[in-house]
N, C-alpha and C positions, 0 to 999 in steps of 0.2 A: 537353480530351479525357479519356475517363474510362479508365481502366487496370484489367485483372484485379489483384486482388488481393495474388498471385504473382508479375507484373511489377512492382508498387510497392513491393514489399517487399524484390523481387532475390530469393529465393528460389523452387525450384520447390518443389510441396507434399512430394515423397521426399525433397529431397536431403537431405544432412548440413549441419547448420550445427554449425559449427567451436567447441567450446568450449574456455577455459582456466579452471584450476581455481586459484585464489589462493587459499593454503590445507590444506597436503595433512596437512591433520589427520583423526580418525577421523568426525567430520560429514560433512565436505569430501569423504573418500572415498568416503562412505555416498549422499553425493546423486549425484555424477556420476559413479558406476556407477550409478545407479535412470537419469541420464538419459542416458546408455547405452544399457542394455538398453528405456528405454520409450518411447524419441521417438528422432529422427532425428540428435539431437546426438550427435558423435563427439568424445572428447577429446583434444586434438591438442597441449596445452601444460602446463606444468604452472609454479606459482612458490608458492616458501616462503622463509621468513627460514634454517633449517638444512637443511644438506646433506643428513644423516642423513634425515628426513622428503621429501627431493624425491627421493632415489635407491631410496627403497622403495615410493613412489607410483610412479615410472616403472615400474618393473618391474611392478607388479600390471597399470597400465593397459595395459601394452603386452601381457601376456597377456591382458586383457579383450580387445583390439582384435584380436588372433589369433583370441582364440574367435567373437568377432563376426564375422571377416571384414576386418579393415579395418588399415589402415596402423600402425604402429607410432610412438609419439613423435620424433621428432627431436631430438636432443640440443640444435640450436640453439634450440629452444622450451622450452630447463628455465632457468628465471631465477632465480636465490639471491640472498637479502641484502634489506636493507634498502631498494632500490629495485627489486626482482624487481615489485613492483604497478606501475611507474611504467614498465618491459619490456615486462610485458605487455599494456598498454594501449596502448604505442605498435606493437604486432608487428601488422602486414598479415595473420597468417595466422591470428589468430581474430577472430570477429565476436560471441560471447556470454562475458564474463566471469561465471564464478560467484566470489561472494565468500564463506568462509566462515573468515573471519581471524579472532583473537578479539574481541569486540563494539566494544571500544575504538576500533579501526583500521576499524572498518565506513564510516562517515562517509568519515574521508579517502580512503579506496580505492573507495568510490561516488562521490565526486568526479571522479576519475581516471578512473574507466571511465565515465562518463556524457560527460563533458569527450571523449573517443576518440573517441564516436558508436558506440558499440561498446551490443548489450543487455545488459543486465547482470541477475543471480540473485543478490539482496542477501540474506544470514542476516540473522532477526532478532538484537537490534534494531536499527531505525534511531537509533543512536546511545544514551548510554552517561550524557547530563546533558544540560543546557538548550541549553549555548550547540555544542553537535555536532546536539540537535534543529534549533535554528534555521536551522544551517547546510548539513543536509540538507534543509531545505521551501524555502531557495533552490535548492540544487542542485536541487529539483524543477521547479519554471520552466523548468530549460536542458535539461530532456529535449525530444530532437525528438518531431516526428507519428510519424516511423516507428523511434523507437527505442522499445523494450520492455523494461519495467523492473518485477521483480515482486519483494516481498520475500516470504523464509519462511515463511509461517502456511501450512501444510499441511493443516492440521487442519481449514482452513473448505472443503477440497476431498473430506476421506472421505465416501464414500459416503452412509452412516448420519446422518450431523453434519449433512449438506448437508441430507437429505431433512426433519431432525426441525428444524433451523432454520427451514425453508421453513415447517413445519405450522405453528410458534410467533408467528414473523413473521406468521403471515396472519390468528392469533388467534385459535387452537386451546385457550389456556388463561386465554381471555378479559384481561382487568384483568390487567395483570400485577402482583406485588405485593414479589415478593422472590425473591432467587438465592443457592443456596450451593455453595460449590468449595472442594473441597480438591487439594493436587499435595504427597503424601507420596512423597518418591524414600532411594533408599541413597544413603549420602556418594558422592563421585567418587574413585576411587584416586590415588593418587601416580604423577608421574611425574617420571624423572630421568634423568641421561646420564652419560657417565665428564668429570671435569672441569668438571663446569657451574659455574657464576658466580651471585650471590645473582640476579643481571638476570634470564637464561636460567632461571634457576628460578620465576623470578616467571614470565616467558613460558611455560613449560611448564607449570608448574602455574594458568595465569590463571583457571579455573574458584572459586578461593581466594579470588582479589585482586579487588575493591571495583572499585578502577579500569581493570582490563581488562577485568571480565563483568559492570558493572553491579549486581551481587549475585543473588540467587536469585529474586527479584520480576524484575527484570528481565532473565534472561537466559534461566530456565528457568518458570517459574510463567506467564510472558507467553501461552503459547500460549491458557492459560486462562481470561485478562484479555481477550485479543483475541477469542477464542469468546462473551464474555459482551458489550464492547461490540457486535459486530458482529449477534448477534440481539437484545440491546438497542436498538441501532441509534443509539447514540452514545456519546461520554466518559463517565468519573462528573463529578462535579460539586465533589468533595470526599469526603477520607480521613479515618478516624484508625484509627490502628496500634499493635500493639505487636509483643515480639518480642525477640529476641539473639542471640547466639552462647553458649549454653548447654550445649551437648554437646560440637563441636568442640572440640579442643585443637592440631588441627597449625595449621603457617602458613596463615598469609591473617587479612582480617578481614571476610570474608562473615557474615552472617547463619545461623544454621541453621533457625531459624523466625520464620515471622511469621503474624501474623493482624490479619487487613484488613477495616473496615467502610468500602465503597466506598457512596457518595451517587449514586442517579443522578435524572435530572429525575425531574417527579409522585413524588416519596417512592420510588422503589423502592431498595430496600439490597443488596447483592452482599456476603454477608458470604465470605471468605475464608481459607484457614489452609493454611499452609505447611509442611512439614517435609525437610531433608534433612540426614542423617545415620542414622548405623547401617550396619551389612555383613550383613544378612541378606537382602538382596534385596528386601526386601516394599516392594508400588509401589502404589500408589492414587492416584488424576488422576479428577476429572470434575465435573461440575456439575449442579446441579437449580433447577427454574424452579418458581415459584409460582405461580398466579394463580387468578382467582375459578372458573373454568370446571372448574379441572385440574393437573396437575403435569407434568413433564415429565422424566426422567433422560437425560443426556448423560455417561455416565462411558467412560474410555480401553477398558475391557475391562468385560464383561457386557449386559445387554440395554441396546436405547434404546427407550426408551417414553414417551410420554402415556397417564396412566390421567384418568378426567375425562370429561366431556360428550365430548369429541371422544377418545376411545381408539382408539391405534393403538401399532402395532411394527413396528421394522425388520425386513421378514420373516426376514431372514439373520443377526438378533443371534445370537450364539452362547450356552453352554450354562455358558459360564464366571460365576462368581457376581460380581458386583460388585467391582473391588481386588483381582484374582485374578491382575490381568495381570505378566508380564516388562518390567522397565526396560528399557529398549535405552538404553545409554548414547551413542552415534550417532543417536539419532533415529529409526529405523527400527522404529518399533513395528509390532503385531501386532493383533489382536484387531479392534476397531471403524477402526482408524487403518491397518490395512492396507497399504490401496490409497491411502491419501492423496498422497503421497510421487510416486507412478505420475501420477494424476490429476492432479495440480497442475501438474507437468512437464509434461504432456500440451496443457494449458490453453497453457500460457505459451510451448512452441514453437510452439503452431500460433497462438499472438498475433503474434511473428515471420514464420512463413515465408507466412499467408494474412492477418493483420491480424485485427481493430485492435488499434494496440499498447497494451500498459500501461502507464498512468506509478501504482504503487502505492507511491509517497513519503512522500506526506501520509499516508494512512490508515496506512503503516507506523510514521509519527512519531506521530501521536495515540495508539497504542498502547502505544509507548513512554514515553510522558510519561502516561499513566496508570498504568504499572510505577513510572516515578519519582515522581509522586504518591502512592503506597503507601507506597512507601521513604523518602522525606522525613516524614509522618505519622509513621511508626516511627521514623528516628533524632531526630527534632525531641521526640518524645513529647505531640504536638499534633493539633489537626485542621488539615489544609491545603487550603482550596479552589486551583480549579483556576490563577486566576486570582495567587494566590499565587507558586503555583510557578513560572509563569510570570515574573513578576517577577522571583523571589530569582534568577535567570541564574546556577545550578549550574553548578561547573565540576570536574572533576578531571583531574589531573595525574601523568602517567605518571612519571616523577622520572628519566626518562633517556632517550640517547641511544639510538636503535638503530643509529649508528653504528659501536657497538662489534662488533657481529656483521657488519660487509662484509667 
């Protein structure tokens, strides 16, 4: 017998589907208020590892949920500690987990919420080394028909991005021949608590640490990788990099720059360059395509255009110059990236409540492991094809318990 849509899914197309937010950091907050105010998901739970972060999220959302109209959190849905992900996947009273933990903890806690039958909204990346990729492309197997599973890249749903993709893919700039991107951001500020412990400082500040964000390739430069395979329309093939920690001085042992000659099939090169640090705010993000016909600019803020045999504009680029844009250090950019955030949300509950669902696992991990592809090139001081990295079965090591914070 064949079923509406809305019946197979158990949802009707209005109602609210029920989210809990793992995570109540400044991302974390920044997305599910966007999926709040722009889909039908209401957020009804909340879990963090500190007290401090789940008692100030409560309060905001419960005034979100006033101002919307709608019920207030329930105490019984705030889970703390070190098993708060492993609460809220087992609680009857949400059906979409969002995860937005710091990258490390991504993998395990998509385990968990996939494992519930529960949908899940994975932050990138899908995992943090080899052997947390591998382990998420099985988790991907155990995704049901009707569970919906989308990771973060927002970026491939702005408006602009979407339209000037679509032109490039259909071979608007003929031959393609080579790509360049840059992602210059200001350092990330400190953050600290009365009392904290060397652990908790590494947890709060993990934007620093190697092992909890992957480094700058992979936790922040990714959206850029993923824009470039995805109108590419695969991997690279092979890296070499270079790069340091040459400006920073506080803790952590991230990278402040790098720059990446990404291989992809037919000879085309992605060359890349990276920067963060400095406090003056100056942000620049975006990409340009080569090819025999034409060029193409895809940058965060300023126009997007094809000049070339086939010229064209996003009618509604803005007026702002190239690199002119505001960091948003929550994600919530502005400029060409807008509406991303809105749209993408929009996509992925109505994958839920009308079908078909998502399973975005794999293509989240391929992404991923071309960020660590870059990152290995530059700490190895080598070229590393794909197939390499694969092998060497990376691994890092948190070097402690999170037992000490239940």
């Amino acid at each position: 017998m064949l079923l509406k849509s809305n019946t197979a899914f158990g949802y009707q197309a209005n109602s609210a589907v029920r989210l809990g937010l793992l995570g109540c950091g400044n991302r974390g907050t920044a997305v599910a208020t966007s999926f709040s105010r722009n889909t039908s998901a209401q957020v009804v739970a909340l879990a963090d590892l500190f007290a401090d972060r789940l008692e100030a999220r409560h309060d905001i959302f419960n005034k979100l949920n006033a101002e919307l109209g709608r019920t207030p959190i329930d105490s019984s849905l705030l889970f703390r500690g070190p098993h708060a992900f492993e609460q809220l996947a087992a609680s009857r009273d949400v059906d979409l987990i969002q995860i937005s933990t710091p990258p490390f903890f991504h993998v395990q806690h998509l385990e968990a919420a996939v494992a519930s039958g529960k949908h899940v909204y994975c932050e990138k990346p899908v995992g943090i080394d080899i052997r947390q990729a591998q382990q998420a492309l099985e988790i991907a197997k155990r995704v049901k028909s009707t569970q919906s599973v989308d990771v973060g890249f927002q970026c491939r749903n702005a408006p602009p991005v979407a339209a000037i993709a679509e032109r490039i893919q259909s071979g608007a700039l003929g031959k393609l021949a080579t790509v360049a991107g840059n992602y210059n951001a200001p350092a990330s500020t400190e953050v600290t608590h009365p009392g904290i412990s060397p652990d908790e400082y590494r947890l709060r500040n993990w934007l620093w640490d190697r092992a909890l964000s992957g480094d700058i390739l992979v936790e922040q430069n990714i959206h850029l990788i993923d824009l470039c395979n995805w109108i590419v329309g695969t991997h690279p093939l092979k890296a070499t990099a270079t790069g340091g920690r040459n400006v920073l001085t506080h803790f952590g042992n991230c990278w402040d720059n790098y720059q990446v000659d990404f291989s992809y099939p037919n000879d085309v090169h992605f060359s890349f360059s990276s920067t963060q640090f400095g406090t003056d705010g100056k942000f620049d993000a975006g990409l340009k395509f080569f090819g025999a016909s034409g060029s193409a600019a895809v940058p965060y803020s300023g126009p997007i255009a094809i000049t070339g045999a086939h010229a064209w504009e996003w009618k509604d680029s803005n007026a702002a110059a190239p690199g002119s844009g505001q960091f948003a250090a929550n994600g919530s950019f502005l400029d060409n990236l807008e509406f991303a955030d809105r749209d993408k949300e929009r996509t992925f509950i109505d994958s839920i409540t009308n079908g078909p669902a998502h399973n975005q696992i794999a293509a989240g991990v391929e992404t991923a492991l071309s960020c660590m592809l870059g990152r290995m090139a530059g700490l190895k001081q080598a070229e590393i094809t794909w197939e390499e990295l694969l092998r060497h079965g990376e691994t890092y090591q948190l070097g402690f318990s999170l037992e000490e914070f239940a």
